[in-house]
BAKOLDO-277769 format. One line per 4 residues: number of its first residue (from 1); their letters; for each residue z, x, y negated of N, C-alpha, C. Coordinates in steps of 0.02 Angstrom, whole numbers, plus 50000, padded with zeros to 5 digits. Each point is the difference from the previous one (the first is absolute). Example, Ala and Ser with C-alpha at 12.3 -4.5 7.8 and 13.67 -1.06 7.14 Angstrom:
BEGIN
1> AS> 50390,50660,50284,50000,49955,49941,50000,50045,49940 | 49964,49982,49947,50003,50042,49941,50037,49961,49945
END
This chain:
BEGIN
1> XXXX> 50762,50597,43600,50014,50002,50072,50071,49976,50011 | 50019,49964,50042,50064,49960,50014,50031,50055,50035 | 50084,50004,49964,50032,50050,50018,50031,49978,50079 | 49995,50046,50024,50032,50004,50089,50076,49976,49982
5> XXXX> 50004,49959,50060,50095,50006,50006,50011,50010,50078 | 50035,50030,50022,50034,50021,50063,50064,49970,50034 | 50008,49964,50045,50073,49986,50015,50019,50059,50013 | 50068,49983,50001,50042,50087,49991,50051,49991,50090
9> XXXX> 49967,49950,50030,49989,49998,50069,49961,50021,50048 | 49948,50008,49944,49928,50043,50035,50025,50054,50039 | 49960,50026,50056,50011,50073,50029,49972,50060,49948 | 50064,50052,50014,49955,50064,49940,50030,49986,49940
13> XXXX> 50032,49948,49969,50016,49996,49935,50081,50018,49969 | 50022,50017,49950,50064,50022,50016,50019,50017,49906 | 50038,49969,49975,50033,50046,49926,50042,50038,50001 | 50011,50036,50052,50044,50066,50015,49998,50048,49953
17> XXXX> 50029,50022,49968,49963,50051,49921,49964,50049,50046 | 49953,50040,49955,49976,50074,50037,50058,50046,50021 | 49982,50027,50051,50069,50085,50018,49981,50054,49969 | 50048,50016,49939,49989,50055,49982,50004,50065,50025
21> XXXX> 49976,50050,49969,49974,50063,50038,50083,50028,49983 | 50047,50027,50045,50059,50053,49977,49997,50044,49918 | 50043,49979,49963,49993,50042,49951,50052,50059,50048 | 49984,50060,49970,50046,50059,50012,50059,50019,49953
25> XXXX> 50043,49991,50046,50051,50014,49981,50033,50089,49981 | 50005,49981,49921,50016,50052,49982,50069,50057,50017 | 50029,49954,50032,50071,50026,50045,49985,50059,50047 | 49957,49965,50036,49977,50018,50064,49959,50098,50008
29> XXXX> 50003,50017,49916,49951,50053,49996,50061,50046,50006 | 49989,50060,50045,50047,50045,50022,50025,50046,49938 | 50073,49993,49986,49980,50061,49933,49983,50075,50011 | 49983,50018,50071,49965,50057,50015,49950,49999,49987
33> XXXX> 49951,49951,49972,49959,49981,49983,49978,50025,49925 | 50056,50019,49964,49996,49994,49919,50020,50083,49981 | 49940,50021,49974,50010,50067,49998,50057,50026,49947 | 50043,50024,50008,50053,50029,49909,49965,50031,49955
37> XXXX> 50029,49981,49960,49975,50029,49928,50051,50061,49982 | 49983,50067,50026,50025,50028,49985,50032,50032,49926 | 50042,50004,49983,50051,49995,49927,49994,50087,49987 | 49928,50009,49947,50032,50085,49959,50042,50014,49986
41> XXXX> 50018,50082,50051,50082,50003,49981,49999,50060,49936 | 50019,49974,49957,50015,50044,49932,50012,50072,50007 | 49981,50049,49954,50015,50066,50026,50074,50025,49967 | 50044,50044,50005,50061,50011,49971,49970,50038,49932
45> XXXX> 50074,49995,49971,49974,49999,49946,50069,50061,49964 | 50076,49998,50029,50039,50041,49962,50026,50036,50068 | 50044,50048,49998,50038,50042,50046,50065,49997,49982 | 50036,49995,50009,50078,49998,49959,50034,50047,50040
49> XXXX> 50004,50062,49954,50034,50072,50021,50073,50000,50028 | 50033,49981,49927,50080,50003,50017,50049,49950,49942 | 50050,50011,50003,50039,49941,49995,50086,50054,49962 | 50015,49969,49924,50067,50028,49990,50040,49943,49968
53> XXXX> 50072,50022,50008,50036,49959,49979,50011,50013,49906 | 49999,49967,49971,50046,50009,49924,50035,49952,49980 | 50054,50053,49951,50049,49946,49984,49994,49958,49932 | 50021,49943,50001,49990,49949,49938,50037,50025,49933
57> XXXX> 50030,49950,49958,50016,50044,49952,50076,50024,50018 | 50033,49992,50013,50081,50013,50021,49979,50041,50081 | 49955,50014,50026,50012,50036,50029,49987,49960,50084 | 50007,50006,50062,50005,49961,50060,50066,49963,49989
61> XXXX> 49987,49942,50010,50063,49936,50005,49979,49941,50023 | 50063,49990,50033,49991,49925,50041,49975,49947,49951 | 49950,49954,50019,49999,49960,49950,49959,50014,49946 | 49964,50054,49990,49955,50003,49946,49946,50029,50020
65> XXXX> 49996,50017,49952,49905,50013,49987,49999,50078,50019 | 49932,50017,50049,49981,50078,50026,49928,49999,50011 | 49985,50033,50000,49927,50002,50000,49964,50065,50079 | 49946,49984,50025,49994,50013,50043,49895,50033,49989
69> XXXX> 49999,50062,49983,49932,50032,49974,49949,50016,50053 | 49974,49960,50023,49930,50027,50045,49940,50033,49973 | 49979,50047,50033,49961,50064,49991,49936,49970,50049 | 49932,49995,49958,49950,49960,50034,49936,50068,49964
73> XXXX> 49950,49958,50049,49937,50024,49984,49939,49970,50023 | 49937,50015,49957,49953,49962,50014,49975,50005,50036 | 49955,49971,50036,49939,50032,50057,49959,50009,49988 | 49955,50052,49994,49955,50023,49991,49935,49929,49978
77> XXXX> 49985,50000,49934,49949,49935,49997,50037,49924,49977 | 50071,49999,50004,50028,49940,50008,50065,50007,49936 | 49977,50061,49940,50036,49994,49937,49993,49962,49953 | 49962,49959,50016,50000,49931,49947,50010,49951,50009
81> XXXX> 50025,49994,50070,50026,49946,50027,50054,49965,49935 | 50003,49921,50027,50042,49961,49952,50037,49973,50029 | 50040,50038,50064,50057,49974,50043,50055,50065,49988 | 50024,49992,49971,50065,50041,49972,50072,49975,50033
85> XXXX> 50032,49964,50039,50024,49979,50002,50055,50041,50069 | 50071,50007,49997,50014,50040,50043,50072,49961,50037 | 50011,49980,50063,50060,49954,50022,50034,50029,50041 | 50063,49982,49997,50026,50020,50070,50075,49970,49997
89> XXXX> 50029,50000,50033,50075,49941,50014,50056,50064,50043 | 50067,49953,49944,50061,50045,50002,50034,49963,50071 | 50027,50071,50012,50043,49998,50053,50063,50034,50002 | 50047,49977,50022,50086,50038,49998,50016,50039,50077
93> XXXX> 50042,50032,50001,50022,50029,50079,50057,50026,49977 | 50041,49943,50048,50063,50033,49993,50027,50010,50077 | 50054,50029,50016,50037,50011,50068,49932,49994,50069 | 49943,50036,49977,49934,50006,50035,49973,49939,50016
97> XXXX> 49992,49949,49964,49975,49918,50000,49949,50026,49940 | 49940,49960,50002,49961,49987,49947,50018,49912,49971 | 50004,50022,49935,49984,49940,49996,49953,49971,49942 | 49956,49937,50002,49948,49993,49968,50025,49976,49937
101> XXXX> 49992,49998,49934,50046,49989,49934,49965,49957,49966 | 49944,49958,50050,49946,49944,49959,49983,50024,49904 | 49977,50068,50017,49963,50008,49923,49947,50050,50001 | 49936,49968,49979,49955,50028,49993,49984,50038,49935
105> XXXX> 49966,50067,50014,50004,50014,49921,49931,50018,50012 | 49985,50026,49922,49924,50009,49994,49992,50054,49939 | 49948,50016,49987,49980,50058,49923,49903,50018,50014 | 49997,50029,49940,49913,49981,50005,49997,50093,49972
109> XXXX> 49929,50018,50055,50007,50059,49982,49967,50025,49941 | 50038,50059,49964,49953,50027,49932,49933,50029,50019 | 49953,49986,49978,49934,50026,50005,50011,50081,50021 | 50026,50038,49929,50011,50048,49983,50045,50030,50032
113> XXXX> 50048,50008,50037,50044,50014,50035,50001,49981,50074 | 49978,49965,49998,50002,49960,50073,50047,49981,50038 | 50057,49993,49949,50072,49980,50018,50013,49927,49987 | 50046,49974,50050,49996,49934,49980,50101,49995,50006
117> XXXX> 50011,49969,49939,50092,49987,49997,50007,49938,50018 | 50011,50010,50047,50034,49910,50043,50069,50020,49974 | 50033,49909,50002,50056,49984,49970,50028,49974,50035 | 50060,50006,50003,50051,49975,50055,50064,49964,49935
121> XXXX> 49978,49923,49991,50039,49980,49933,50079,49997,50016 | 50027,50001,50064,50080,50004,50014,49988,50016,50067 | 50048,50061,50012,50003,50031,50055,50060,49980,50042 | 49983,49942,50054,50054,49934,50029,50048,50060,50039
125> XXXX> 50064,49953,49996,50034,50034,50047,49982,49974,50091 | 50033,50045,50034,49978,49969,50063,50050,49958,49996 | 49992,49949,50034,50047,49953,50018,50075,50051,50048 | 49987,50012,50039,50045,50022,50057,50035,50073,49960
129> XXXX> 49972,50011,49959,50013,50088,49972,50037,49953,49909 | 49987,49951,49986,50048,49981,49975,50078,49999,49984 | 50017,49952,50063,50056,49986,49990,50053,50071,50027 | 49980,50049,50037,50023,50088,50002,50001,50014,49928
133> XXXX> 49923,50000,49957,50003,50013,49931,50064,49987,49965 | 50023,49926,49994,50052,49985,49981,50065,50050,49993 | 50018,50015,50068,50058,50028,50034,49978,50084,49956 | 49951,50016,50011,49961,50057,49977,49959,50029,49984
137> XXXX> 49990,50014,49930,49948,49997,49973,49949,50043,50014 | 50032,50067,50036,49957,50067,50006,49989,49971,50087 | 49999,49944,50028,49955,49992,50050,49948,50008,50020 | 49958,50036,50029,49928,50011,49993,49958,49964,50059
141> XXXX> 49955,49994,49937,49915,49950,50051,49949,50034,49981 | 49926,49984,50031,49962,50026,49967,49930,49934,49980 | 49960,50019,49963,49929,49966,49992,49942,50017,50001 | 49958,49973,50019,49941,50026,50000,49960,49928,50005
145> XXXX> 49920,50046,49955,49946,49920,49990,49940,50019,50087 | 50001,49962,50026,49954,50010,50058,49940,49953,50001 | 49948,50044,50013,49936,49953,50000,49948,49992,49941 | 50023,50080,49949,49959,49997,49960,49946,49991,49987
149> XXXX> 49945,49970,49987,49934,49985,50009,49956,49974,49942 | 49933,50019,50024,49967,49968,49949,49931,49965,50036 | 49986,49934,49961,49959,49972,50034,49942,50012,50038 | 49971,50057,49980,49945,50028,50033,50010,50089,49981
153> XXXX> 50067,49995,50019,50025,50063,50030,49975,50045,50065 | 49993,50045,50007,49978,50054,50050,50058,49991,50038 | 50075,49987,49964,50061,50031,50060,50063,49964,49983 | 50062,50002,50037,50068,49948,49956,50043,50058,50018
157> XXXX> 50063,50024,49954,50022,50037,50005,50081,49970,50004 | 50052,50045,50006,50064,49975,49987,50032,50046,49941 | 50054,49957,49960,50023,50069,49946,50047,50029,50029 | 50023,50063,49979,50065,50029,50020,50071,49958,49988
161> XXXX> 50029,50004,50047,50065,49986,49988,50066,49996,49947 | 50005,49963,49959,50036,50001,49938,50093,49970,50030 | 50030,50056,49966,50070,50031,50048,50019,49936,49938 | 50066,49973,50001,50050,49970,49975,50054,50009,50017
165> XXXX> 50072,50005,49954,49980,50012,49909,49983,50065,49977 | 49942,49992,49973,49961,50061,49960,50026,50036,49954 | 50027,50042,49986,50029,50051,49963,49960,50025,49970 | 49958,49953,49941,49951,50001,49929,50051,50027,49955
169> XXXX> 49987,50079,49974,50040,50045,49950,49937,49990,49953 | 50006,49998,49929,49981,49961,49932,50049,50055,49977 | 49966,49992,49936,50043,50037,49922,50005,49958,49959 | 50056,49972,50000,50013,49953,49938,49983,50026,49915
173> XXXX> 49974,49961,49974,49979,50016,49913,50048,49939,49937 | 50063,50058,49974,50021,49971,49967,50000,49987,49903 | 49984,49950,49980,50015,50016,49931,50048,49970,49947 | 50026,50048,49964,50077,49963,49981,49992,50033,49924
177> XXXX> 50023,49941,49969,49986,49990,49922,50084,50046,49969 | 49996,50056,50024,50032,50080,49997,49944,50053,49947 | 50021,49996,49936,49972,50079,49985,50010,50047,50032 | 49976,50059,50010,50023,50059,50048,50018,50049,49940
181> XXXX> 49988,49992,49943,50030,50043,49954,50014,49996,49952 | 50048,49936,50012,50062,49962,49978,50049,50039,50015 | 50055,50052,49956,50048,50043,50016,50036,49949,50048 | 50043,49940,49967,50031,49956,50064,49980,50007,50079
185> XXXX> 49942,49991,50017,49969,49975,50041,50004,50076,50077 | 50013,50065,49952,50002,50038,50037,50047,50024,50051 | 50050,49949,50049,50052,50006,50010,49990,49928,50047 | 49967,49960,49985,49950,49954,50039,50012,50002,50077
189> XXXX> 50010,49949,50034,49980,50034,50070,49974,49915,50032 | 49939,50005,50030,49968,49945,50036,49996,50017,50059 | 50033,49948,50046,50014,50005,50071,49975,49942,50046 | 49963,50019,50050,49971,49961,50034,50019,49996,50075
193> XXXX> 50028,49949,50027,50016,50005,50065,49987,49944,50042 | 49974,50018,50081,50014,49930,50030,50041,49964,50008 | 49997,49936,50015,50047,49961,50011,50023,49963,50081 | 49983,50053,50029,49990,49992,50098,50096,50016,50004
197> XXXX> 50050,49988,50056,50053,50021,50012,49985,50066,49990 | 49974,50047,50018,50030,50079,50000,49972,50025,49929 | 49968,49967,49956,49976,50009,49954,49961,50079,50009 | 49944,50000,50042,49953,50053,49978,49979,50023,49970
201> XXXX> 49984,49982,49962,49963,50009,49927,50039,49999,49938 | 50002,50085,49972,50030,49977,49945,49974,50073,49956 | 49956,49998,49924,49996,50058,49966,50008,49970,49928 | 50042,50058,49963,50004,49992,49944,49965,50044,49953
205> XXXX> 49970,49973,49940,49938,50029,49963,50037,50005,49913 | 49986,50033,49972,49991,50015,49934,49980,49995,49938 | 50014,50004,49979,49921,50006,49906,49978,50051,50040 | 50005,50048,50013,49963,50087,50015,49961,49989,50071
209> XXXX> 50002,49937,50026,49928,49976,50044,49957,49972,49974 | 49992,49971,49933,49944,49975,49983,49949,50014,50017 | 49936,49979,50034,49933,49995,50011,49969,49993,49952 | 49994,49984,49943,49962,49986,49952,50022,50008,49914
213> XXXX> 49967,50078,49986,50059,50008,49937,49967,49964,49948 | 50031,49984,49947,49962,50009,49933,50009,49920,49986 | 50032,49969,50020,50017,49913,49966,50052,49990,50036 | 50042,49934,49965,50053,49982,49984,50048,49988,50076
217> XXXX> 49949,49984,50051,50023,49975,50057,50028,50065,50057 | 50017,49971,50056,50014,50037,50049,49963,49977,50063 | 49956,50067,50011,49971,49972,50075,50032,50051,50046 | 50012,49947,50050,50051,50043,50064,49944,49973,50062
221> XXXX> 50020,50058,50053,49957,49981,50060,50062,50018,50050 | 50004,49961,50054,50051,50002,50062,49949,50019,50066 | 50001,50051,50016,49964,50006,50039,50016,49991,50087 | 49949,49962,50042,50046,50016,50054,50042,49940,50029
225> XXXX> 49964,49950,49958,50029,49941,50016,49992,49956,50066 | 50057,49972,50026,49963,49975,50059,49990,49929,49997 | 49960,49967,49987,49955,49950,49975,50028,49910,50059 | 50032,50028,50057,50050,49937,50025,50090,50010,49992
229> XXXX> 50008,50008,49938,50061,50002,49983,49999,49977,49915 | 50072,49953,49985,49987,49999,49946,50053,50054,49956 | 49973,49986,49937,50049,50068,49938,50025,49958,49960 | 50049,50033,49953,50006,49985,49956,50028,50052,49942
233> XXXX> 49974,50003,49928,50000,50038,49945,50062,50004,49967 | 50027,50063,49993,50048,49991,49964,49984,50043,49946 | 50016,49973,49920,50008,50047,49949,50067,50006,49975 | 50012,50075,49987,50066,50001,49985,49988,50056,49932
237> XXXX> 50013,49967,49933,50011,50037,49939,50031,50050,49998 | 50039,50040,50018,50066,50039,50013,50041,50009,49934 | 49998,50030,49957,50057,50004,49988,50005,49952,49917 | 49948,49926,50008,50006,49923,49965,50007,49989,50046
241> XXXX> 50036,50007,50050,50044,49934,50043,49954,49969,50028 | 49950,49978,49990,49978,49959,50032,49934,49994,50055 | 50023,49955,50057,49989,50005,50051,49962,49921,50036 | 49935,49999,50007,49970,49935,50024,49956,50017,50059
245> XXXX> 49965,49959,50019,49950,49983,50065,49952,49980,49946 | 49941,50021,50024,49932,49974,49981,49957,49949,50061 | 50027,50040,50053,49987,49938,50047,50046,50010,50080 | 49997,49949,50009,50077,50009,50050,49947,49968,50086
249> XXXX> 49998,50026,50047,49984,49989,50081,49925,49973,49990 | 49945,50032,49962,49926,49976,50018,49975,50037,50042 | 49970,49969,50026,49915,50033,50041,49967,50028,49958 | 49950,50079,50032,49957,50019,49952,49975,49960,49977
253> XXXX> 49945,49963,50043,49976,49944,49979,49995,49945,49954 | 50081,50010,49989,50014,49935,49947,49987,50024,49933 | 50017,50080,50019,49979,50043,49920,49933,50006,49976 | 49970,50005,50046,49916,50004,49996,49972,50068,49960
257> XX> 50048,50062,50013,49956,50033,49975,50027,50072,50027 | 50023,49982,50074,50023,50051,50054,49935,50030,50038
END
């Protein structure tokens, strides 16, 4: 059959493409339209009781290490949880200003105890309670960690207030390569004093204090020490003349066994 041809002059004829039908626009759909997916909210899981300060090894000092013990517990059903984890961030106040000390600390609680030891690795000075520090040392500020919490905590607590400078009393433990019953030796006198201007601190000990009889050494204990001041040892032979320092202006601390 012979194919048709059409002038494209004809009436009725036209290569106009087809009109498509509106696609819908996905814009256009109201997001009132879109129901939420509501997000399960987790159930709590610890309570965090209370909050104490302790001191590092030398005791509370600017600049070092203190530790900060939260008292937690489980919730009923939620002791096997594997979120141990306990935070909260230091803060200074001095001349009634808070101020924020950008350090977060943290500690994970003992199963068994339900205590968790957050660490506070240097305890900053305030800026503003500084440069007074300088001028004087017995200037006082205080600290505290605020916002203790735990991730799926029941509650956030604040710790008590930690006074500065802390008057951490320690018993110093001394041992000195002294027989105690060495006839010489009995006439002995070991003296320990601070080294602050008014010199506070000062006791002198014996062979006849020994702590520990029955070998060659001498153990002495100073009790009563106040742990932001430094000492220094004096042994004095008495009547061999002779007279030395065993250690001259340390920190407990530096002794490590205050």
């Amino acid at each position: 059959m012979a194919r048709e041809f059409h002038d494209i002059n004809e009436p009725g004829h036209s290569f106009a493409k087809k009109k498509e039908e509106p696609k819908e626009n996905k814009r256009d759909i109201d997001i009132q339209d879109i129901e939420p997916v509501e997000k399960k909210k987790e159930e709590p899981e610890v309570r965090i009781i209370s909050a104490e300060w302790k001191p590092g090894p030398g005791g509370f000092q600017y600049l070092e290490q203190c530790f900060l013990e939260v008292q937690t517990e489980f919730l009923p059903g939620k002791e096997d949880t594997e979120r141990l984890r306990i935070r909260g961030k230091l803060f200074g106040i001095f001349n009634g200003q808070e101020f924020d000390l950008s350090q977060e600390i943290e500690g994970f609680i003992d199963r068994k105890t339900g205590v968790a030891r957050l660490e506070i690795k240097k305890l900053w000075f305030i800026d503003d309670h500084y440069s007074e520090w300088l001028e004087d040392s017995q200037t006082p500020c205080t600290y505290k960690i605020k916002g203790i919490f735990h991730s799926l905590g029941e509650n956030e607590i604040d710790s008590p207030e930690l006074s500065m400078p802390a008057n951490s009393h320690v018993t110093l433990r001394i041992t000195l390569d002294i027989d105690p019953e060495d006839p010489e030796a009995q006439d002995d006198k070991i003296r320990l004093f601070s080294t602050d201007d008014s010199q506070s601190y000062e006791k002198i000990l014996t062979v006849k204090d020994d702590k520990k009889t029955g070998n060659d050494t001498l153990e002495l204990e100073f009790p009563d020490i106040n742990s932001a001041l430094s000492y220094t040892l004096e042994v004095d032979h008495g009547g061999e003349g002779h007279v030395y320092y065993m250690f001259e202006d340390k920190k407990v601390k530096e002794l490590g066994n205050g």
